[in-house]
C-alpha positions as CSV (number, residue, x, y, z in Angstrom):
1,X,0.0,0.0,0.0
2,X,1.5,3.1,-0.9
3,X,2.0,6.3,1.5
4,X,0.7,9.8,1.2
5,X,3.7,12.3,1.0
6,X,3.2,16.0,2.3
7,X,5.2,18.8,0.9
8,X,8.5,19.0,2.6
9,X,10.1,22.1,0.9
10,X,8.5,25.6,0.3
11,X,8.2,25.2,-3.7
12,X,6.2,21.7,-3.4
13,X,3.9,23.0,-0.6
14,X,3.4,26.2,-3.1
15,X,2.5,23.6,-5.8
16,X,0.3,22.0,-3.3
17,X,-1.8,25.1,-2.5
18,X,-1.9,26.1,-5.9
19,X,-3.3,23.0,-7.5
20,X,-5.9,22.9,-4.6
21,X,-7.1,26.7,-5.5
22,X,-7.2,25.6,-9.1
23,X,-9.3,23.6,-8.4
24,X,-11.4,25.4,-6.3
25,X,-11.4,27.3,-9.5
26,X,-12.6,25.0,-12.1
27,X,-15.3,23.3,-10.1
28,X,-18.5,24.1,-8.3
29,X,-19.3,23.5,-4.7
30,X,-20.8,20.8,-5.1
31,X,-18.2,19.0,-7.5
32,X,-15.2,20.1,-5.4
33,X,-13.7,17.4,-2.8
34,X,-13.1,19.8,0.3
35,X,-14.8,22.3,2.0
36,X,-15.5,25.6,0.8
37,X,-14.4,26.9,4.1
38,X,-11.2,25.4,3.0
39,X,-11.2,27.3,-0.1
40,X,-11.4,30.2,1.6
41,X,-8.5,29.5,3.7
42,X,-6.5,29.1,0.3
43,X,-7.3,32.0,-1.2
44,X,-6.6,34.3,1.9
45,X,-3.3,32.7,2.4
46,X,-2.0,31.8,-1.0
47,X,-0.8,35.6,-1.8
48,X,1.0,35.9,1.3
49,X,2.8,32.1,0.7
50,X,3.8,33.4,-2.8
51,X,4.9,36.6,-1.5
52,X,7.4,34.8,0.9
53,X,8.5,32.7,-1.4
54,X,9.4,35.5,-3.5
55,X,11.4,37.8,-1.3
56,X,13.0,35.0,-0.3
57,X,14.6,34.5,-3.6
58,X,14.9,37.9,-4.7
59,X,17.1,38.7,-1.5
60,X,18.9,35.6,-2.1
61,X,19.4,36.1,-5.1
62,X,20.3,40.2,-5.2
63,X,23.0,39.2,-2.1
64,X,24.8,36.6,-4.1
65,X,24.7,38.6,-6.9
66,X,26.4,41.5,-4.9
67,X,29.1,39.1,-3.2
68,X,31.0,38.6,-5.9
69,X,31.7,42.5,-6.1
70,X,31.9,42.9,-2.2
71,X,35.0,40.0,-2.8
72,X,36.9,41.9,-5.1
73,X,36.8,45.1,-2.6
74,X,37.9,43.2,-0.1
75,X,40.8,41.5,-2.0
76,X,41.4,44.7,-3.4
77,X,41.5,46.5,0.6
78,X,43.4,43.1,2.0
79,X,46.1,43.9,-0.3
80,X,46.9,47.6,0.1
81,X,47.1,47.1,4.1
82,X,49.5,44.3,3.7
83,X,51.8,46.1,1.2
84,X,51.8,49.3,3.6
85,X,52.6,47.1,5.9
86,X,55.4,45.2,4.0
87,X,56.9,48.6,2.9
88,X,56.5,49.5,6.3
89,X,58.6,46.5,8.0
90,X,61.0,47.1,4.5
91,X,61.8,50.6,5.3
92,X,62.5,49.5,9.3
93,X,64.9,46.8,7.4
94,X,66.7,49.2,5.6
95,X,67.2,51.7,9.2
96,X,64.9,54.6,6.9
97,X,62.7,54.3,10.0
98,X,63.2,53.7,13.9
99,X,62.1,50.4,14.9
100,X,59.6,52.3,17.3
101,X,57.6,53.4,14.3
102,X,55.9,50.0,14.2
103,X,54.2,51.1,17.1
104,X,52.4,53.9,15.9
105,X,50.0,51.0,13.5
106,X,49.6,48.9,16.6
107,X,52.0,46.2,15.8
108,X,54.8,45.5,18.5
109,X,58.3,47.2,17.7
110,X,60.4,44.0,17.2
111,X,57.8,42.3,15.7
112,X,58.2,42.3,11.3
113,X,55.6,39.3,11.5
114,X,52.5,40.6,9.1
115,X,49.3,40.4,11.2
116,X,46.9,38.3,10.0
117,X,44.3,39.7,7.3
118,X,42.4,36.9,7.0
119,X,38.5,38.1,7.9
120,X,36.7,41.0,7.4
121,X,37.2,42.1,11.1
122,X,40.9,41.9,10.4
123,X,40.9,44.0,7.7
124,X,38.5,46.5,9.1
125,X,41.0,46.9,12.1
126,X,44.5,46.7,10.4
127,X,42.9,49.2,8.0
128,X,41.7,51.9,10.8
129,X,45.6,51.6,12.7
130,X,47.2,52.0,9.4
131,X,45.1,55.2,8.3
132,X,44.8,56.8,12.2
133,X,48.5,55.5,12.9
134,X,50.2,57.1,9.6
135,X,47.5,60.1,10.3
136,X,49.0,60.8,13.9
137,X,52.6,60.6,12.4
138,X,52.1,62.9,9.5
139,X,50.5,65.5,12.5
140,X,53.9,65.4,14.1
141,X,55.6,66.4,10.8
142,X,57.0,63.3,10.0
143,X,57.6,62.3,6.4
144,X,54.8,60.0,4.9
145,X,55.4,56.2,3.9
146,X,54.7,55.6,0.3
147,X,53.9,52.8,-2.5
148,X,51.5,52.9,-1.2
149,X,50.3,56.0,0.5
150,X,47.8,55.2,3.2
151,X,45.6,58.0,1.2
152,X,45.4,55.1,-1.4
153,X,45.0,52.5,1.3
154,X,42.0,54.8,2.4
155,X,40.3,54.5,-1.3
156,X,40.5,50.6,-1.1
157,X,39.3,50.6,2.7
158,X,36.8,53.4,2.4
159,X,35.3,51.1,-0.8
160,X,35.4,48.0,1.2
161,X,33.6,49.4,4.0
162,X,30.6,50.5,2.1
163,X,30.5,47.0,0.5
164,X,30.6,45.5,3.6
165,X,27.7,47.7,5.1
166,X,25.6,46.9,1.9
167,X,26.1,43.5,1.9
168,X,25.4,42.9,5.8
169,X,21.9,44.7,5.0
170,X,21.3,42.5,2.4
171,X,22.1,39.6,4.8
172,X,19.7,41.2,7.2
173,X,16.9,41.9,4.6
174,X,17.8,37.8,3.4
175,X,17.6,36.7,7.4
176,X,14.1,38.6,7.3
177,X,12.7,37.0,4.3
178,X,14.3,33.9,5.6
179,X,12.2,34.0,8.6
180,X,9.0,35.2,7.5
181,X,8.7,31.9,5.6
182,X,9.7,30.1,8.9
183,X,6.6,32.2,10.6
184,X,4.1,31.2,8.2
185,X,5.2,27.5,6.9
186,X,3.3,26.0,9.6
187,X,-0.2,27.9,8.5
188,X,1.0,26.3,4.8
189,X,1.1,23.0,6.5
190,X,-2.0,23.0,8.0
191,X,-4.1,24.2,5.2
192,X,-2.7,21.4,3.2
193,X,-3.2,18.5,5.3
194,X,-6.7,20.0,5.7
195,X,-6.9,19.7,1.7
196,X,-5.9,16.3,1.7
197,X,-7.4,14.8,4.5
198,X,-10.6,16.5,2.9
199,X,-10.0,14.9,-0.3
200,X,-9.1,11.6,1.1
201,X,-12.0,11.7,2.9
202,X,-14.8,12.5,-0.2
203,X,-13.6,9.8,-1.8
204,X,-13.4,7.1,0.9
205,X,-16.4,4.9,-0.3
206,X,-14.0,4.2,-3.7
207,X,-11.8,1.3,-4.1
208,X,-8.3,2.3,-3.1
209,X,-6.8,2.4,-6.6
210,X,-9.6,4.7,-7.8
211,X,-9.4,6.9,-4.7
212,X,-5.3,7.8,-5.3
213,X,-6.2,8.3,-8.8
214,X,-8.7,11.0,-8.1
215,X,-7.2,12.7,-5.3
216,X,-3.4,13.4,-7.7
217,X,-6.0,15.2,-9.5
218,X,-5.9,17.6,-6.2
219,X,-2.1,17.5,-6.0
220,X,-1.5,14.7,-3.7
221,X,1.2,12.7,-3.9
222,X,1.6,8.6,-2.9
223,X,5.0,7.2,-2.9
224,X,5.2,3.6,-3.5
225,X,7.9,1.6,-0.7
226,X,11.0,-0.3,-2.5
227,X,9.0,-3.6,-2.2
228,X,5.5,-2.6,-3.8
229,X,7.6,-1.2,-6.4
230,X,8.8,-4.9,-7.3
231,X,5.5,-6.2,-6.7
232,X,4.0,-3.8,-9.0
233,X,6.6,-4.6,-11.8
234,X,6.1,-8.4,-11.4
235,X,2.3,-8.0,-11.4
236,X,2.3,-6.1,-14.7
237,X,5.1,-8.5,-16.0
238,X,2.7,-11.2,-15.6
239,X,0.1,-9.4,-17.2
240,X,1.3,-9.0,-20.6
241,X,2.9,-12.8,-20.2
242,X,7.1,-11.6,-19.3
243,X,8.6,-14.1,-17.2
């Protein structure tokens, strides 16, 4: 015997309610194999499923979209701080500046180790020592470190930043969408095992067979176990004389 299967993702229980309404559609009261009160429920709830569904996938869609821009201003921002700070640890090297400099960035005097760049809260630190430190130094009259200059450093970072502000708001607006569906998914549920118990139920008095065949009609599904599916081959083997 086989098994009724409910929608288990948000696409197959928007199928579900929509073949249910079209139905609803195409037949009268008295033809149609649920409740009207349960058409009712469809039709008031239907908009705000599709809705969902669709900011979900436009906000999906619009962030990955945008990632792949945010990446390339944050490769772009990675690599200015860590040639600053290369030239930087170079120019210490060479005795152009006094070990102590290193300390004006936030990076221990004897240390020529490059400080890990490796998230986004990396380079958003690295990049505000680097600009404030080299700001602070140029205050005091000291000559300013070059290829690269931290005003180029600032273009990169100043770019990366509004990426990343505009892509976390996209995350947020994703999240929202995101959850929205989780609010109402249950209220999808319900109304469709209401359809289908409703279904199942008008056509009870029929032989099983009959009965599935009506209620796909409506959108429901029956999945067939591993073993009927065998049994069902070797029936219809038999029947047209395969051994």
């Amino acid at each position: 015997m086989p098994y009724r299967r409910l929608p288990n993702t948000d696409n197959s229980r928007l199928k579900a309610l929509r073949n249910a309404y079209n139905k609803g559609k195409e037949l009268t009261p008295m033809d149609l194999a649920f409740k009207q009160s349960t058409l009712q429920r469809i039709r008031s709830f239907l908009p705000k499923w599709e809705k969902a569904i669709t900011e979900h996938k436009n906000t999906y869609d619009i962030q990955i979209k945008n990632n792949k821009e945010y990446l390339k201003k944050l490769k772009k921002a990675k690599l200015y701080i860590s040639h600053f700070i290369q030239v930087l640890n170079m120019a210490v090297i060479r005795g152009e500046l006094a070990l102590s400099v290193r300390t004006s960035f936030g990076i221990e005097e004897d240390s020529s180790k490059l400080p890990s760049l490796n998230t986004e809260a990396d380079i958003i630190e690295w990049g505000k020592k680097i600009i404030d430190g080299e700001n602070a130094r140029r205050m005091k009259g000291h000559a300013p470190i070059t290829n690269p200059t931290t005003a180029v450093v600032r273009v990169h970072y100043d770019n990366f930043m509004e990426a990343f502000k505009f892509q976390k708001m996209l995350q947020k607006n994703h999240t929202r969408a995101l959850n929205n569906l989780a609010n109402i998914r249950s209220e999808a549920d319900d109304i469709i095992l209401c359809i289908w118990n409703e279904v199942e139920n008008y056509y009870q008095e029929l032989p099983e067979d009959i009965k599935r065949e009506k209620a796909q009609k409506y959108g429901l599904v029956y999945i067939y176990r591993k073993n009927e599916i065998g049994r069902i081959s070797l029936f219809r083997n038999d029947e047209i004389g395969i051994i």
